[in-house]
N, C-alpha and C positions, 0 to 999 in steps of 0.2 A: 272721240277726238276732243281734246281740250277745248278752250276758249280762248279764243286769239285776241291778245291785247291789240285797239290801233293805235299806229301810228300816226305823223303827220304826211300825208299823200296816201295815206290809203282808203279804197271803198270796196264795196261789196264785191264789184266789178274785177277789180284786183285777187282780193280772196280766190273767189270763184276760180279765176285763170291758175292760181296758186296752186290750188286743191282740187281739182278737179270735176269743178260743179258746174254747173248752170248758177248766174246771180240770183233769181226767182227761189232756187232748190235753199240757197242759206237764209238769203232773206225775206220769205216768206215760212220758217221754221218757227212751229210755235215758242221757242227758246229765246227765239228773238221778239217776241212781240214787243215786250215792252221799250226795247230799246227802236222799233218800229216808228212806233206812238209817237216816241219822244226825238227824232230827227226827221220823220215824215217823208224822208228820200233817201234811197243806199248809194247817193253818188255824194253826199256829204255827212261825213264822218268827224268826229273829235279825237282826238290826240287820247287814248285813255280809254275809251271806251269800248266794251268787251262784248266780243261776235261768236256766239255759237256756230261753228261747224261741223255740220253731221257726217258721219262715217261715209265714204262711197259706198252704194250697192252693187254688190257683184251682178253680171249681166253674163246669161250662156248665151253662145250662138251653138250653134247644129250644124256641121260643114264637114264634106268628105275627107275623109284620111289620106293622104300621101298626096295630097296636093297643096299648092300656095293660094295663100288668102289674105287680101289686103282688106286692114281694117281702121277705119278713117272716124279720128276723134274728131265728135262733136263739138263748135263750141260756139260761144255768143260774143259776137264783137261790140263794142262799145261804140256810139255815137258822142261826137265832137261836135258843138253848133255853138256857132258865134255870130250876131249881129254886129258888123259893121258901121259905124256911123263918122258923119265928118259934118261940125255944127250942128248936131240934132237931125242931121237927115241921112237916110240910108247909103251907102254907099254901092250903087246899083251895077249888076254887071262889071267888074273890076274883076281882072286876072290877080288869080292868088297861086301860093306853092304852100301845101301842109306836109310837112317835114318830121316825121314822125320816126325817131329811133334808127334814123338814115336813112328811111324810106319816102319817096316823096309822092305828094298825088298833088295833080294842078285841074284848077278848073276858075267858075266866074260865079263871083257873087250873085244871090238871084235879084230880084226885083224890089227885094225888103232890105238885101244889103247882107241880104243870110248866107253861112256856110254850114253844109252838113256833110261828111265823111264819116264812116266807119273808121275806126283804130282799133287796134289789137287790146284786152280789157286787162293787159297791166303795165301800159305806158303810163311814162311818168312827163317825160318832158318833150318837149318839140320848138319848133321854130312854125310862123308865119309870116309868109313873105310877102310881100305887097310891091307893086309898081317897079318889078322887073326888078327888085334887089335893092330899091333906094329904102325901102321900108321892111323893118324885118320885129316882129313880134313876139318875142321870149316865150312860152309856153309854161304853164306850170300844169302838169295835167292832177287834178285829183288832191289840191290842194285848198280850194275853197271850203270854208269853215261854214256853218249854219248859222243861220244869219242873225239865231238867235243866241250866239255869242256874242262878246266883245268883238272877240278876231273876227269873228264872219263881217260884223257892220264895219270891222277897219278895213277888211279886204275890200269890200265890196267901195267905199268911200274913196280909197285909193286907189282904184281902177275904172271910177268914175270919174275922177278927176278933181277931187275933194279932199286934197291931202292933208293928212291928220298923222302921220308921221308913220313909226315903227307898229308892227301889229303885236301890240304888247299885251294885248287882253285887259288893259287897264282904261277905265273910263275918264283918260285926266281929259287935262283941259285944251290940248288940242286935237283931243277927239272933237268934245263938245263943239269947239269952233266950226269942225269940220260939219257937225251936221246939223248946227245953224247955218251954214253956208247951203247947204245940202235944202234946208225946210225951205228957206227961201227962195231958192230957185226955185223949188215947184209949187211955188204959190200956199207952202203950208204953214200953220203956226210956228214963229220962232221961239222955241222951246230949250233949244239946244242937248237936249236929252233925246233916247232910242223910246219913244214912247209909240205907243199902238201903231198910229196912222204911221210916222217915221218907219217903222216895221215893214208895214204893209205895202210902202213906197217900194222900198229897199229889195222886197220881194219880187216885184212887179218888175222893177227896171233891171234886177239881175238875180235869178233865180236860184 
């Protein structure tokens, strides 16, 4: 089987559902190591970047003749997890709706302000709904860049609340703004450049 160029919104997660795999079966193929190494997680991908996928193996079953046999494809759902917050602090037990491809699941923030559902592993987009429909959350599923991109630290700075504009992959100058605003609010050197510790924040506070 070729090599699948990605896109942008695509992961492993995707593939997988695509093709017929388990995510583990592609991305843990030695083909892939290196591109492994070099993103450190298959739920973020770059635009460009090229995915070995192995051929399925054929699988016999043994089953009587002249009878019906129902045969039930395996597969692995994808986990969705969002922290909630309002000023810095969790937002505890609050009624949500996750809106997935039309499909909805409701339940309550837990105690950290966390939500975690299963979703289908090649959804791309959804809605979250908050406070009975006055608050409603755009989803971009599978579109988060590594963050040791450009676009990863714009995504991430922009969704922080650090706006630095278009995710242009370009380091201008109201990047820099952005994550001088960024160093300083968490008590780091203002640098205004992605330098190590900037990184490792950026890690920490959105994955």
């Amino acid at each position: 089987m070729p090599r699948v160029t990605i896109s942008q919104g695509d992961d492993i997660a995707k593939l997988a559902h695509e093709y017929g795999h388990f995510p583990d079966k592609i991305w843990n193929h030695p083909e892939n190591a290196a591109l492994k190494a070099k993103r450190k997680t298959p739920n973020q991908l770059m635009p460009g970047d090229e995915v070995f996928v192995p051929e399925l193996e054929l699988r016999q079953e043994s089953k009587a003749t002249d009878q019906q046999h129902k045969f039930k494809r395996r597969g692995t759902p994808h986990k969705f997890r969002i922290q909630l917050k309002r000023l810095g602090k969790p937002r505890k037990n609050e009624d949500y709706v996750l809106e997935i491809d039309s499909k909805q699941k409701t339940g309550k923030t837990d105690g950290e302000g966390v939500i975690e559902e299963f979703i289908p592993g090649n959804a791309k987009s959804g809605r979250l709904i908050l406070q009975g429909g006055k608050e409603v959350i755009p989803l971009r599923l599978g579109d988060l860049n590594p963050v040791d991109e450009v676009t990863g630290i714009q995504q991430r700075l922009n969704n922080l609340g650090f706006k630095c504009g278009s995710e242009s992959g370009e380091m201008d100058d109201q990047t820099r703004r952005a994550l001088l605003r960024f160093q300083e609010a968490h008590q780091m050197q203002g640098t205004g450049e992605a330098d190590g510790p900037t990184i490792a924040k950026l890690r920490e506070l959105y994955p």
